[in-house]
N, C-alpha and C positions, 0 to 999 in steps of 0.2 A: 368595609371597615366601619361607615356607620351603624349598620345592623350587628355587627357582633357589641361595639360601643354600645345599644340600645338595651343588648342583651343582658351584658355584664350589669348594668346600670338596674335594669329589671329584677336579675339576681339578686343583687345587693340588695336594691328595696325589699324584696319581699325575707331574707335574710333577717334586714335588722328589724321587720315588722314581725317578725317570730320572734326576736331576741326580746323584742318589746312587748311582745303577748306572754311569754312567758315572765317577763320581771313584772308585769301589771297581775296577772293570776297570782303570784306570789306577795305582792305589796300593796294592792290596791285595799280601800281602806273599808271597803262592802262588796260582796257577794255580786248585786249589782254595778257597781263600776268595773269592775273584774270583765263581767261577761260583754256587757259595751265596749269595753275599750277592745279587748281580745277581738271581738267581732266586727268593729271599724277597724282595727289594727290589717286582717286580716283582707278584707273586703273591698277597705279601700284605701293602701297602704302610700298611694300618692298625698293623701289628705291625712291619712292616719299619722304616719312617722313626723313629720314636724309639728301637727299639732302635741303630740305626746308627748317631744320635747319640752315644748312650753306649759301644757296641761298634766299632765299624766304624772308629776312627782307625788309622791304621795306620805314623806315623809320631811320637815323641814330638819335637817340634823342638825344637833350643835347647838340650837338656838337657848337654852339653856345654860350655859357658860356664865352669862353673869350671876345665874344661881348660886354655881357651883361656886363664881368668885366669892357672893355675899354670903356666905354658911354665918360669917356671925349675927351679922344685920337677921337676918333669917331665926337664928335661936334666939336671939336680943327681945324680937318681936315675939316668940313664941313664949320664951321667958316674962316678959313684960304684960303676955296676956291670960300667965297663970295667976296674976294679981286681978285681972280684972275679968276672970272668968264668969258669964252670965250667973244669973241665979236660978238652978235649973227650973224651976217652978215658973219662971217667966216665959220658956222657950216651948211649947207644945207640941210642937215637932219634931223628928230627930235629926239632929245638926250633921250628924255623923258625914252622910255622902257627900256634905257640901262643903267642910272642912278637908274631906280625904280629896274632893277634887282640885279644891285650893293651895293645896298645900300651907294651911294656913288655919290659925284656930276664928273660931268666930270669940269676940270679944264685946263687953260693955263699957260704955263711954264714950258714945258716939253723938254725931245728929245728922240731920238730913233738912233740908229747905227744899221741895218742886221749885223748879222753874219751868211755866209752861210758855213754852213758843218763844223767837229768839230774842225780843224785845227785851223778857227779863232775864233771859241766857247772858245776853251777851253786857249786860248793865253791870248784873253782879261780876262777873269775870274781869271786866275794867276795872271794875271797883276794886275788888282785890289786887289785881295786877298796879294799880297807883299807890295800894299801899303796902307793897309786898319792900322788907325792911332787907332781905335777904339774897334769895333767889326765885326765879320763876322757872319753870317747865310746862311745855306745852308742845300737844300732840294733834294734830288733827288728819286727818283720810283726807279731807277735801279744804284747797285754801285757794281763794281765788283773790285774783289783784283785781279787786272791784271796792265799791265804799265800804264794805263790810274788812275784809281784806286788809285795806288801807288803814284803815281804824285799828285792827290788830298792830299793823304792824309801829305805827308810830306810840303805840301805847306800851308795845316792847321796849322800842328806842328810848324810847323817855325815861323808862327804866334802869336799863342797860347807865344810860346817860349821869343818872344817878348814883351808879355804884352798885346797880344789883345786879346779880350775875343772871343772866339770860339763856337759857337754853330750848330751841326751839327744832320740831320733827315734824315730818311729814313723811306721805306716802307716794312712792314713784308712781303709783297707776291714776291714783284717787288726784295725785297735784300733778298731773304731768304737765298741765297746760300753765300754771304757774312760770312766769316769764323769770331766765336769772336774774334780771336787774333787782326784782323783789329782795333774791338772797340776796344780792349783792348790799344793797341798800343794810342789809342785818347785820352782815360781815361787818360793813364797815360803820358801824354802833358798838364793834366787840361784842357781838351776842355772836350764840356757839349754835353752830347748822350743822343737826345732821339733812344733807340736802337731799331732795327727792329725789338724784339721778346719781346719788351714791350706792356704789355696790361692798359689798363684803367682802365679796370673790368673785370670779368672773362667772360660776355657775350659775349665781342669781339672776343671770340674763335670760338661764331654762327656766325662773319661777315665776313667771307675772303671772299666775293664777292663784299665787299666796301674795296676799293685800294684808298691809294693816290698818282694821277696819276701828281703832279703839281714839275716843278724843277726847283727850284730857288735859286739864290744867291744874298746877300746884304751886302753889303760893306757899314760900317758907316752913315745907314740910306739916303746915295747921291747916289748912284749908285746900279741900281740893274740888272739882269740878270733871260730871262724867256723863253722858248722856246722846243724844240720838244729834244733834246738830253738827255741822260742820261751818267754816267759815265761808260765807256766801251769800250776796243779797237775796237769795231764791231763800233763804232760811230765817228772814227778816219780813217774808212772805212778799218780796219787791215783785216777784218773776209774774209777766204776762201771763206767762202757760199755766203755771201754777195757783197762782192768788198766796189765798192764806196759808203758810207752812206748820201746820199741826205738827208740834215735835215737845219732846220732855228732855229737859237738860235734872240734875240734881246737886245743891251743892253740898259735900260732905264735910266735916268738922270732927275727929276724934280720932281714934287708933287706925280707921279704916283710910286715912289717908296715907299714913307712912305704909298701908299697904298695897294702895294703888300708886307711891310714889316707888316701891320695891318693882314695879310693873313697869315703872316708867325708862329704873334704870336698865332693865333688863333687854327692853327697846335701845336705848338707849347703847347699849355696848353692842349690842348686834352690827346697828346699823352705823357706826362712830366709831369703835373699838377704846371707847374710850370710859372706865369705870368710875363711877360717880360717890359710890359708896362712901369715901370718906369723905365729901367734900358736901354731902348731905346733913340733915337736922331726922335724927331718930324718935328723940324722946320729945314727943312733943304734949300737950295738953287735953285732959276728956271733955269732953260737950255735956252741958248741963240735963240737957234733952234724955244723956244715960238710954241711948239704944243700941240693942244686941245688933252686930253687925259685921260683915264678912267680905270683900270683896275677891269674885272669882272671876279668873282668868283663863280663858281660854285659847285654844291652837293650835296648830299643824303641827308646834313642835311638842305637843302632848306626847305622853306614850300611848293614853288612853283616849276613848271619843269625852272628853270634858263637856263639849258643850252640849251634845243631846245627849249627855248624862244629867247636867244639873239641870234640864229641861223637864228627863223622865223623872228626875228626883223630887221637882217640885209639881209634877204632874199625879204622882204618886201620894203624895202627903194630901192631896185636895179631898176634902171631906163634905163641905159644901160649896165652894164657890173656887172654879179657875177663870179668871179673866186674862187676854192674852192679847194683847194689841201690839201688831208688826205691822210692816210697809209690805213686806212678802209673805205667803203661807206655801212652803214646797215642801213638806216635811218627810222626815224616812219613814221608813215602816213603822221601826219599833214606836217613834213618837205618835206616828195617827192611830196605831193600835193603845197606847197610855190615854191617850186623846177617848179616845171612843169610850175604854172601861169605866174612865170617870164618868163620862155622859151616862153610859148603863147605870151605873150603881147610883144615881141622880145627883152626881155634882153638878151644879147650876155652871155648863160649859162655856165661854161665851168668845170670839173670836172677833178682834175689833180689826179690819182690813183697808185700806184706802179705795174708793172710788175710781179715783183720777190716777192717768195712768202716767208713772216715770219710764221703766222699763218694761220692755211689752212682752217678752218672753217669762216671765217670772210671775206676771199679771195675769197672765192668759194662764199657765199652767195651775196657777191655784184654783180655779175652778174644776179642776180635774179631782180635787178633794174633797173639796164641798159639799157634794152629794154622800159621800161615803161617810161624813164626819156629823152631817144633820141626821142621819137616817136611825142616830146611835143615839139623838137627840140633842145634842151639841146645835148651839145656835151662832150662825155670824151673821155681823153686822157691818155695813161696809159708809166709812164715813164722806161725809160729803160736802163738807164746807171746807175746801179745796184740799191739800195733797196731807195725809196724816203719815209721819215717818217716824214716832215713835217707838221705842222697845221696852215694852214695859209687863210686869205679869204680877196677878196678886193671886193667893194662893189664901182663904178664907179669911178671918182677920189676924192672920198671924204671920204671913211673911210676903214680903214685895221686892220686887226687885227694878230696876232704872240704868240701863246703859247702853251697850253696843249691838247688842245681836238679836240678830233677826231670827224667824223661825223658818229659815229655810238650811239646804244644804251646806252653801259656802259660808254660813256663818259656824257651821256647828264643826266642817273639815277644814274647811280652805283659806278662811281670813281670822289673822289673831283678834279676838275682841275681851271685854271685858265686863260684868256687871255688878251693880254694888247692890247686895242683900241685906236687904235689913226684917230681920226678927222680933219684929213689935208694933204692939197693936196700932200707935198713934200715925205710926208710916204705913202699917195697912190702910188706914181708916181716911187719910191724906190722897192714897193713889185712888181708891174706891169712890171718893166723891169726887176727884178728876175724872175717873173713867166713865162715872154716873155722865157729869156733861157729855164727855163725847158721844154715849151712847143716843143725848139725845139730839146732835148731827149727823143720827146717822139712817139709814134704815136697813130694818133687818132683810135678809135674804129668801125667798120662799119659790123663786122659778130654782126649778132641777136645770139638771145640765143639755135635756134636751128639750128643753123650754127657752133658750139662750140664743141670740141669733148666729145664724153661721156661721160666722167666722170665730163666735166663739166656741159654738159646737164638736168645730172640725181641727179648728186650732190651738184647745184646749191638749186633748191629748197628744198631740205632738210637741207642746210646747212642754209636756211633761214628762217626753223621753229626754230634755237637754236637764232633766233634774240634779243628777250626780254635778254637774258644775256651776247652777244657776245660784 
């Protein structure tokens, strides 16, 4: 009786590991993921079939909806930014791919402030947040009930306490460890949780491998906040392991806020089912600053690959100078192949990487590039005065960009994120002498990969078969 029970059971698995190599060859979102998944599916369908569950979606459906809700808000904005469309003679570029990926026009009337590292991240954000007349919204991937944390949260309350309306999100993977008393404490201030252990529908429990990885804050529709930090003493540069936390927040001011706040309700209805749209401030005020500016959103629930599009897009327009500073480098083909041609044609290539290691699979696999992306003549640089988590890229002195995604896989398939581009020389010229410093904490890279001790040697290229989910 046990041995036919082991049989049938054996059946089945290898059954729905076919069912599941065939819906992954049909759906997976690259050639390679296709051929891995099919091939662990197959091979080792005891590990295969539940991971796939939880990994192997490859499409987020539906996420969309609050789009389809906001059609006006949507035309309002596109409307609104036929008045203040650039002056083409200012933009050198062509805007086109980066407007078609946004769904969304690039507009004049903006401004931008750097904030580098969280001292002044999180100074301004208070700031605004005590003087916010309105409402507030705030998003962050990672929130921990630590001093950092704590200081969010009573700077809501106080808010809230006020009469401003409060609406605060997080992310189930990124806050899990976030204790309920936190929410609770929110709840009962009347500020609105979409909480981290909220589901949509019960399938969301097959997607922890789609994160949202975007963190942002907006103050009364005028001011909003977007960039690499999460809440956290480690982001404050407090942590042991860590030291100093190298990171770029950016605060924005003009049209391209009601376009990251279009992003925010869209989160927002997903994970709440609850539409914001009329309850928002649209038509808000331009920045005297008057720069061309766009914020693009990316995600799984794309139709298209958005984020190593507007990667190749801005990898493409580089005529002399790409700079490209992430905490990760795991990049697909077609990006280290854009990668490389600039280096050939002599764009000044330049790749700014952390030292210090957070996650060690992701860290290890970028060396598996390195060799291939210097040899094109492409230079990187790996910073050292303690953990750099940045995402930031400048594109000659004509366009820069400041927010969520990194230059690896799950930023470009797997986790929603966000970046605000800006199309003008004075927010070039801003990032380029930030970057200038880092580059000089840093040192450039010149051992090949078997120059490297062992375990990165050996551990390199295996750490870059886990590419497709890293």
């Amino acid at each position: 009786m046990l041995t036919l029970f082991v049989s049938l059971f054996v059946l089945c698995l290898y059954l729905t590991a076919a069912v599941f190599s065939i819906r992954a060859a049909q759906t997976a979102r690259t050639p390679q993921g296709a051929v891995g998944w099919v091939v662990f599916l197959i091979s080792a369908p005891i590990a295969g079939v539940p991971l796939y569950l939880f990994l192997g979606h490859h499409r987020f459906r539906g996420y969309r909806l609050a789009r389809k809700h906001a059609e006006t808000v949507v035309e309002g904005i596109k409307s609104f930014a036929d008045f203040s469309r650039p002056d083409p003679g200012m933009i050198t570029i062509n805007p086109l791919p980066f407007e078609e990926l946004a769904h969304l026009p690039i507009s004049r009337g903006n401004g931008a402030d750097l904030l580098v590292d969280g001292q002044a991240t999180f100074d301004a954000i208070f700031q605004a947040i005590d003087a916010a007349q309105d409402y507030v919204l705030v998003q962050f991937y990672i929130v921990r009930d630590d001093g950092l944390g704590r200081q969010l949260q009573s700077k809501l309350i106080a808010a809230a306490e006020r009469g401003v309306q409060v609406r605060f999100m997080t992310d189930a993977v990124g806050s899990y460890g976030l204790p309920t008393s936190y929410i609770t404490s929110l709840r009962a201030a009347g500020i609105h949780v979409a909480g981290q252990h909220e589901k949509r529908h019960p399938g969301q429990r097959f997607q922890l491998n789609y994160r949202n990885h975007r963190k942002t804050v907006i103050i009364d529709g005028e001011i909003g906040f977007i960039g690499g930090h999460n809440v956290g003493d480690e982001y404050l540069g407090q942590s042991a392991k860590f030291g100093h936390w190298r990171d770029t927040h950016i605060r924005l001011t003009g049209h391209i806020v009601r376009q990251l706040q279009l992003i925010f309700t869209e989160d927002w209805y997903w994970a709440h089912q609850e539409d914001l749209i009329d309850q928002l401030a649209w038509a808000g005020q331009e920045s005297d600053q008057d720069m061309n500016a766009l914020l693009v959103a990316t995600g799984p629930g794309d139709e298209t690959e958005t984020g190593a599009m507007m990667f190749f897009s801005a990898i493409t327009e580089a005529k002399e100078r790409l700079w490209i500073a992430s905490p990760y480098f795991v990049p697909d083909i077609d990006i280290m192949t854009a990668l490389r041609h600039a280096a050939m044609r002599g764009v000044d290539v330049r790749i700014l990487v952390p030292d210090v290691i957070d996650h060690r699979l992701p860290w290890l696999a970028a060396f598996a590039y390195f060799d291939e992306i210097r040899e094109c003549g492409a230079r990187v640089y790996r910073y050292t005065d303690g953990f750099m988590h940045q995402k930031v890229f400048l594109v000659d002195d004509t366009l820069t960009a400041v927010g969520t995604t990194n230059l690896d896989n799950r930023s470009f398939r797997l986790n929603f994120e966000a970046m605000a581009l800006f199309f003008d020389k004075d927010a070039a010229h801003a990032v380029h002498d930030m970057l200038l410093m880092d580059f000089e904490s840093s040192y450039e890279l010149v051992k090949t990969l078997p120059e490297q001790p062992a375990y990165i040697r050996f551990g390199s290229p295996l750490a870059r078969l886990f590419a497709p989910i890293l």
